[in-house]
SEKOL-360031 format. One record per residue: residue number from 1; residue in one letter; y, x, z of N, C-alpha, C in turn. Coordinates in steps of 0.1 Angstrom, whole numbers, plus 5000, padded with zeros to 4 digits. Each point is the difference from the previous one (the first is absolute). Example, Ala and Ser with C-alpha at 12.3 -4.5 7.8 and 13.67 -1.06 7.14 Angstrom:
BEGIN
<badren 1; vopa a; n.c2 4943; n.c1 5132; n.c3 5078; ca.c2 5012; ca.c1 4991; ca.c3 5000; c.c2 5012; c.c1 5009; c.c3 5000>
<badren 2; vopa s; n.c2 5011; n.c1 4996; n.c3 4993; ca.c2 5011; ca.c1 5009; ca.c3 5000; c.c2 5011; c.c1 4992; c.c3 5008>
// end
This chain:
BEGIN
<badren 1; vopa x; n.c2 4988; n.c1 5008; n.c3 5000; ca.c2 5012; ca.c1 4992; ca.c3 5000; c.c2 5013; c.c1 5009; c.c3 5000>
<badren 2; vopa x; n.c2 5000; n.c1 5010; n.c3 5009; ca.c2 5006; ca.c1 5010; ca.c3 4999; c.c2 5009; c.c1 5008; c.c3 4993>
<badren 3; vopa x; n.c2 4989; n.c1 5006; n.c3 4986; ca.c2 4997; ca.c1 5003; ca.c3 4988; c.c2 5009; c.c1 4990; c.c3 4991>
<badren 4; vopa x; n.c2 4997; n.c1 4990; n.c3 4998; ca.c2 5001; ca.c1 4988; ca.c3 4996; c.c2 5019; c.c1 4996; c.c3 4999>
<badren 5; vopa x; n.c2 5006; n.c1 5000; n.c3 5011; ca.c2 5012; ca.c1 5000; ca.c3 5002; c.c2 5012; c.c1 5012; c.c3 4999>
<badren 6; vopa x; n.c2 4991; n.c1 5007; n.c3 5003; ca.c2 5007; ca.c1 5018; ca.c3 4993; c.c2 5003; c.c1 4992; c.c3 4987>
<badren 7; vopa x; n.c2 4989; n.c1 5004; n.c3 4990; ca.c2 4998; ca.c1 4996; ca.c3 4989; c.c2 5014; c.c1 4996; c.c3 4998>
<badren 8; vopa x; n.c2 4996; n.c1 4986; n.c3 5006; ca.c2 5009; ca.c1 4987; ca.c3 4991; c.c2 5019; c.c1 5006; c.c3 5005>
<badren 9; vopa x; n.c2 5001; n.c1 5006; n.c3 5013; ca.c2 5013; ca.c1 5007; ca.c3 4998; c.c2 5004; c.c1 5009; c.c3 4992>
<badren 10; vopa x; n.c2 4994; n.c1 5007; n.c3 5002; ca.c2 5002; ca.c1 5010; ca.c3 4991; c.c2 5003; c.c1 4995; c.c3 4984>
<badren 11; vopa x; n.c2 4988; n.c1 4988; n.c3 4991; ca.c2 5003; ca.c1 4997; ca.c3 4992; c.c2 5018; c.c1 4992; c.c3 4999>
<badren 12; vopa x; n.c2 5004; n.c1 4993; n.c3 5011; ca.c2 5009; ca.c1 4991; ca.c3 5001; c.c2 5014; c.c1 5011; c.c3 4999>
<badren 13; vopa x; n.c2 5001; n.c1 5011; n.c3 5006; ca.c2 5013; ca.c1 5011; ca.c3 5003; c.c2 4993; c.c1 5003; c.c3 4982>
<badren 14; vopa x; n.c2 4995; n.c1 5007; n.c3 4994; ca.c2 4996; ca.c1 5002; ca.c3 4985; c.c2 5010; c.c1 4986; c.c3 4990>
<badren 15; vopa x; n.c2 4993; n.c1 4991; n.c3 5001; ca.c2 5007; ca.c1 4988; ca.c3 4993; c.c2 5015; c.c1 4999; c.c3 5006>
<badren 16; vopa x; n.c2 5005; n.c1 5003; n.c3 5015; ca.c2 5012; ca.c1 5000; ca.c3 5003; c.c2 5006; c.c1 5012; c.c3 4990>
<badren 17; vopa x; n.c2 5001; n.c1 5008; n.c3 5001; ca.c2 5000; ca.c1 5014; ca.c3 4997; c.c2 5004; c.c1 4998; c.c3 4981>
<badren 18; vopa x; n.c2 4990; n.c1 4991; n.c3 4993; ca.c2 5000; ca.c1 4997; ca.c3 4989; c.c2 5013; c.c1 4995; c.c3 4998>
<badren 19; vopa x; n.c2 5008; n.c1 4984; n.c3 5009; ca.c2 5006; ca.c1 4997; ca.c3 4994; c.c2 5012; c.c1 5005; c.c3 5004>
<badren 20; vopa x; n.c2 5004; n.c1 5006; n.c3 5009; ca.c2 5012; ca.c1 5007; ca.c3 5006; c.c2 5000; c.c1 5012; c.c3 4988>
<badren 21; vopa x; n.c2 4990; n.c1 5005; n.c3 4993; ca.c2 5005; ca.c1 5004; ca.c3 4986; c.c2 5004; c.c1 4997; c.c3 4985>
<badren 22; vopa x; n.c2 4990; n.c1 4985; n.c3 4999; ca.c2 5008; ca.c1 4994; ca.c3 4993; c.c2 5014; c.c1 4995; c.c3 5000>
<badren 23; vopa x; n.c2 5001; n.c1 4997; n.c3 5013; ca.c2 5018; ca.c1 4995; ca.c3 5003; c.c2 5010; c.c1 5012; c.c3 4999>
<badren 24; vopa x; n.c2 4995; n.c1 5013; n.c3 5007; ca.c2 5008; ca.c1 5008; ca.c3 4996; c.c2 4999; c.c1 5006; c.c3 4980>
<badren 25; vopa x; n.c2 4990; n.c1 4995; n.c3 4995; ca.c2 5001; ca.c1 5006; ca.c3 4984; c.c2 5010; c.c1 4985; c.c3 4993>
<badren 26; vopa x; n.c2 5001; n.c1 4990; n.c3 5005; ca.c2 5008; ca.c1 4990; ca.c3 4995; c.c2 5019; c.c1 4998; c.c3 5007>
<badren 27; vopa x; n.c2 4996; n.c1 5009; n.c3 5010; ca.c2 5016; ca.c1 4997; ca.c3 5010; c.c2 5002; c.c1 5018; c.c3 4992>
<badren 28; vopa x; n.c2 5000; n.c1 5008; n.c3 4991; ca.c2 5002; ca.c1 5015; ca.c3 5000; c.c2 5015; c.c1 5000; c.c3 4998>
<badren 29; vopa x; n.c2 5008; n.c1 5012; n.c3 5005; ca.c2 5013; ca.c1 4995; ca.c3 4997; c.c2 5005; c.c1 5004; c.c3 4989>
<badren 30; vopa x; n.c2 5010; n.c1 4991; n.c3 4992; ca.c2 5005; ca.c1 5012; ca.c3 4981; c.c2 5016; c.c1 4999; c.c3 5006>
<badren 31; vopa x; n.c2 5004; n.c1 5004; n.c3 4987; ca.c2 5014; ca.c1 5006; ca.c3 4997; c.c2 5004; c.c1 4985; c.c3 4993>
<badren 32; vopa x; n.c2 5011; n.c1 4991; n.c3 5004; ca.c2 5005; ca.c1 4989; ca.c3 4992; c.c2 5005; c.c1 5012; c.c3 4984>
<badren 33; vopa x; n.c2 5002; n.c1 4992; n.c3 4990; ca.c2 5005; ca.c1 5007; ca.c3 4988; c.c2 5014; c.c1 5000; c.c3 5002>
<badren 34; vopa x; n.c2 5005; n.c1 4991; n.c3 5008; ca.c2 5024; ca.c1 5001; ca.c3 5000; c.c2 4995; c.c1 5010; c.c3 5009>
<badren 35; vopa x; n.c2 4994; n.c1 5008; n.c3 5005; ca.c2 5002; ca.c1 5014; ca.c3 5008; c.c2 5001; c.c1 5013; c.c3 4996>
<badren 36; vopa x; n.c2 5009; n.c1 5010; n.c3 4998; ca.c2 4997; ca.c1 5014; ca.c3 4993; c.c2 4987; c.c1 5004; c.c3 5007>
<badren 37; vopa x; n.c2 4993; n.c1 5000; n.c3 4998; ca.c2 4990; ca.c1 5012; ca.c3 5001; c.c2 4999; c.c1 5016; c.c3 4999>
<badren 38; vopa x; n.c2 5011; n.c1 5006; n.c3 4998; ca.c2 5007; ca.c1 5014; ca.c3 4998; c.c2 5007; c.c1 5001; c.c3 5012>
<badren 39; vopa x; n.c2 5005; n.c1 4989; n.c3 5008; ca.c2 5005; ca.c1 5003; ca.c3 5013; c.c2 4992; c.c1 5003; c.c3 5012>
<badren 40; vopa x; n.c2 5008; n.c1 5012; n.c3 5008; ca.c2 4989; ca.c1 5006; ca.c3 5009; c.c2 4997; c.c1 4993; c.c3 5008>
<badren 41; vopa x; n.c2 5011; n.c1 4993; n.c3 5007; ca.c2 4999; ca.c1 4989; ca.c3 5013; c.c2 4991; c.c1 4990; c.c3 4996>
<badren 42; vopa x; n.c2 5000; n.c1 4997; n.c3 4984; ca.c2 4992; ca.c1 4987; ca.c3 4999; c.c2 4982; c.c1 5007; c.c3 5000>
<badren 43; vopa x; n.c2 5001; n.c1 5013; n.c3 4994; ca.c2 4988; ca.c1 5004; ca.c3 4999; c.c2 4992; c.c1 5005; c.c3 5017>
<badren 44; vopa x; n.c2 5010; n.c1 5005; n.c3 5007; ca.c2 4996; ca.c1 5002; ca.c3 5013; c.c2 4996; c.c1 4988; c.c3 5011>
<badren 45; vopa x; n.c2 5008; n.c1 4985; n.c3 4994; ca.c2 4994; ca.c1 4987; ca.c3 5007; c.c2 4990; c.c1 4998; c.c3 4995>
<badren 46; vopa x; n.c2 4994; n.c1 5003; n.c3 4986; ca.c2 4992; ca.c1 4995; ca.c3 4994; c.c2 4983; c.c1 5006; c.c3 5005>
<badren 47; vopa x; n.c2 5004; n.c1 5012; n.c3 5001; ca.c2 4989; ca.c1 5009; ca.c3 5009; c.c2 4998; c.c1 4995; c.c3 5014>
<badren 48; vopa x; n.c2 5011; n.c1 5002; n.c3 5003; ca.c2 5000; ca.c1 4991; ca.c3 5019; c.c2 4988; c.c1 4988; c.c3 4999>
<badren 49; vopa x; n.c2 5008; n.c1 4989; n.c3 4988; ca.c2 4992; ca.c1 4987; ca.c3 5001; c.c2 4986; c.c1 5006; c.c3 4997>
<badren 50; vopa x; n.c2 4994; n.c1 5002; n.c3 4993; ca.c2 4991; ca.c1 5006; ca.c3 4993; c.c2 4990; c.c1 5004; c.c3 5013>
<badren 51; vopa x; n.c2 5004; n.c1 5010; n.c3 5008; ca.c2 4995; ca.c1 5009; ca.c3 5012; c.c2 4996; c.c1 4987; c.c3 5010>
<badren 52; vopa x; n.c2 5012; n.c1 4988; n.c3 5003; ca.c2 5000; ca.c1 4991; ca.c3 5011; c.c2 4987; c.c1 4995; c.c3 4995>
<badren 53; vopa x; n.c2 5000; n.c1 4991; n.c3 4991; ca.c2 4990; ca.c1 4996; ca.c3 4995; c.c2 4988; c.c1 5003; c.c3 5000>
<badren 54; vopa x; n.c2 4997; n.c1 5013; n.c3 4996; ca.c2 4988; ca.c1 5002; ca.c3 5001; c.c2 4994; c.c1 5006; c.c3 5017>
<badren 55; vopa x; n.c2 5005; n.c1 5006; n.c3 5008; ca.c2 5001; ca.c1 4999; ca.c3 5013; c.c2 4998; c.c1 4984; c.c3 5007>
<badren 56; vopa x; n.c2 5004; n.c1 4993; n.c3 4993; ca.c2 5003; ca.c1 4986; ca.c3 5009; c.c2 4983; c.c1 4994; c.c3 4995>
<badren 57; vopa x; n.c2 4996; n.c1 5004; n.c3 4986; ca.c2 4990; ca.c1 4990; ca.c3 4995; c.c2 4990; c.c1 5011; c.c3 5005>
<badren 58; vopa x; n.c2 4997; n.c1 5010; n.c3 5004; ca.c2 4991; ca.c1 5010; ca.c3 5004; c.c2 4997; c.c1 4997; c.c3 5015>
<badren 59; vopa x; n.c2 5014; n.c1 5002; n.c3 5010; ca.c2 4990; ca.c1 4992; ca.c3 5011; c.c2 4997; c.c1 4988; c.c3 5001>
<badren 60; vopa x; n.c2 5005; n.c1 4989; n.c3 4993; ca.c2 4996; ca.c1 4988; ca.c3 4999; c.c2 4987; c.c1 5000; c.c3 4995>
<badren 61; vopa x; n.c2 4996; n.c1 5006; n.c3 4991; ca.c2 4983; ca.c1 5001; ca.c3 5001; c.c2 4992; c.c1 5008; c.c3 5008>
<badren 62; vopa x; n.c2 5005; n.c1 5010; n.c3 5007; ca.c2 4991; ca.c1 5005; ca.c3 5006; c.c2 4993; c.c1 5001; c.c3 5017>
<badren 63; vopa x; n.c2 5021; n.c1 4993; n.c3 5006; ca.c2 4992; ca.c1 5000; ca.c3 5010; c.c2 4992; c.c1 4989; c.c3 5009>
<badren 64; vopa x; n.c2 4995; n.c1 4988; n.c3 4989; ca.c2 4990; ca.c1 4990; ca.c3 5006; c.c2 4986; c.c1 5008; c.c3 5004>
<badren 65; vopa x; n.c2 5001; n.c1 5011; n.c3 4986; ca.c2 4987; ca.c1 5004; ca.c3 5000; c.c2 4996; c.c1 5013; c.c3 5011>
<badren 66; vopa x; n.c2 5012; n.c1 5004; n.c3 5004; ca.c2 5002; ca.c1 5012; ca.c3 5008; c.c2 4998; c.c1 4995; c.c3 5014>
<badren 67; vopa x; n.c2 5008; n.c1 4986; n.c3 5002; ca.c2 4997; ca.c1 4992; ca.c3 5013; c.c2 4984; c.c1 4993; c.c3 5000>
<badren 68; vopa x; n.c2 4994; n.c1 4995; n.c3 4983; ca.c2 4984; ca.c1 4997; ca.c3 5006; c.c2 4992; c.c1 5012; c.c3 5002>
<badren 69; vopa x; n.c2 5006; n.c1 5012; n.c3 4995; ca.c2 4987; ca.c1 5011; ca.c3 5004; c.c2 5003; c.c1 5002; c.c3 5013>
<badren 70; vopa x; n.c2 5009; n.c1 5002; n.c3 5007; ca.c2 5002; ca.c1 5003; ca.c3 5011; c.c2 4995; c.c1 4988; c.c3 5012>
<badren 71; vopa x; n.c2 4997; n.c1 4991; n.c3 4994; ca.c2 4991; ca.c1 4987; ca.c3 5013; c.c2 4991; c.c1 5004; c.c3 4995>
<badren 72; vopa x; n.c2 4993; n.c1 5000; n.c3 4989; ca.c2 4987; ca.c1 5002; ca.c3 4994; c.c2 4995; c.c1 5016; c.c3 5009>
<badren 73; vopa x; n.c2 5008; n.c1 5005; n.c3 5000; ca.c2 4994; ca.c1 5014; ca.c3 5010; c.c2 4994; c.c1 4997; c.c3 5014>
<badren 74; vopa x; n.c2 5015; n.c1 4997; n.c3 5006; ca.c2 5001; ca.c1 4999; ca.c3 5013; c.c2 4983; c.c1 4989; c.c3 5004>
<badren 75; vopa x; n.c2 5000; n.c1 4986; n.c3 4991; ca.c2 4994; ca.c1 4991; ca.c3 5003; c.c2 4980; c.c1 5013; c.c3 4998>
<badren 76; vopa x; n.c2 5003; n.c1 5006; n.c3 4988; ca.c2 4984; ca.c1 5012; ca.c3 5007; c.c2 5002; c.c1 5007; c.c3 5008>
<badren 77; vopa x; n.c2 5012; n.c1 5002; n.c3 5004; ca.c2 4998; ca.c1 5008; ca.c3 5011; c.c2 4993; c.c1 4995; c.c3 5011>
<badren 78; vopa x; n.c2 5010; n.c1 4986; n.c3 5001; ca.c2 4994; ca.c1 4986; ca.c3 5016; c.c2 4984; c.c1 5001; c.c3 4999>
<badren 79; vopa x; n.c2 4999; n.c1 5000; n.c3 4988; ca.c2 4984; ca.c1 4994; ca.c3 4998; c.c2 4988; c.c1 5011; c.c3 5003>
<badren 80; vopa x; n.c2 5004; n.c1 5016; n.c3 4995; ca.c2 4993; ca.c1 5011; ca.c3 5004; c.c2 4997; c.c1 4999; c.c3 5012>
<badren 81; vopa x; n.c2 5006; n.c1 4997; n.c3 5015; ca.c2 5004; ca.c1 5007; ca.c3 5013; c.c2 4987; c.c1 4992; c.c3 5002>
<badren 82; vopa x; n.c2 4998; n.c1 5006; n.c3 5011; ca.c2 4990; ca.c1 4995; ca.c3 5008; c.c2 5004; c.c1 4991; c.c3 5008>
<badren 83; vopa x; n.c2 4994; n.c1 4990; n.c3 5002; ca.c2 5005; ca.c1 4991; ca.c3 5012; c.c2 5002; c.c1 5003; c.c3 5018>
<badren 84; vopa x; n.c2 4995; n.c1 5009; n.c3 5006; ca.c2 5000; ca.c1 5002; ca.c3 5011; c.c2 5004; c.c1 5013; c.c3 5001>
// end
């Protein structure tokens, strides 16, 4: 049963993980066209946005899965110990 629910988390942070990448491949940020693009300031926001973004959509996927490994541990740890 154990086994069994690993499993199924693990699968669920994967499928999470999936779509918090599609959202970030459909939210990506561009350059409007009325903007120079030759401008530094505009090209230095445009990096910024770019950086936030992917920082923002990176731990948004990863740390469900970083918080189930870490019960998934702890919870073999509980389970190894001896009772008495």
């Amino acid at each position: 049963m154990g086994r069994l629910l690993s499993g199924l988390a693990i699968l669920l942070c994967l499928a999470w993980a999936g779509v918090v990448a599609h959202e970030a491949w459909s939210d990506w940020p561009y350059l409007s066209l009325d903007l120079s693009q030759e401008d530094a300031g505009t090209q230095a926001a445009f990096r910024q946005a770019i950086f936030n973004h992917v920082a923002t959509h990176t731990a948004l996927g990863l740390i469900p899965l970083i918080v189930v490994a870490a019960v998934l541990r702890l919870l073999a740890r509980i389970r190894s110990r001896p009772l008495a």
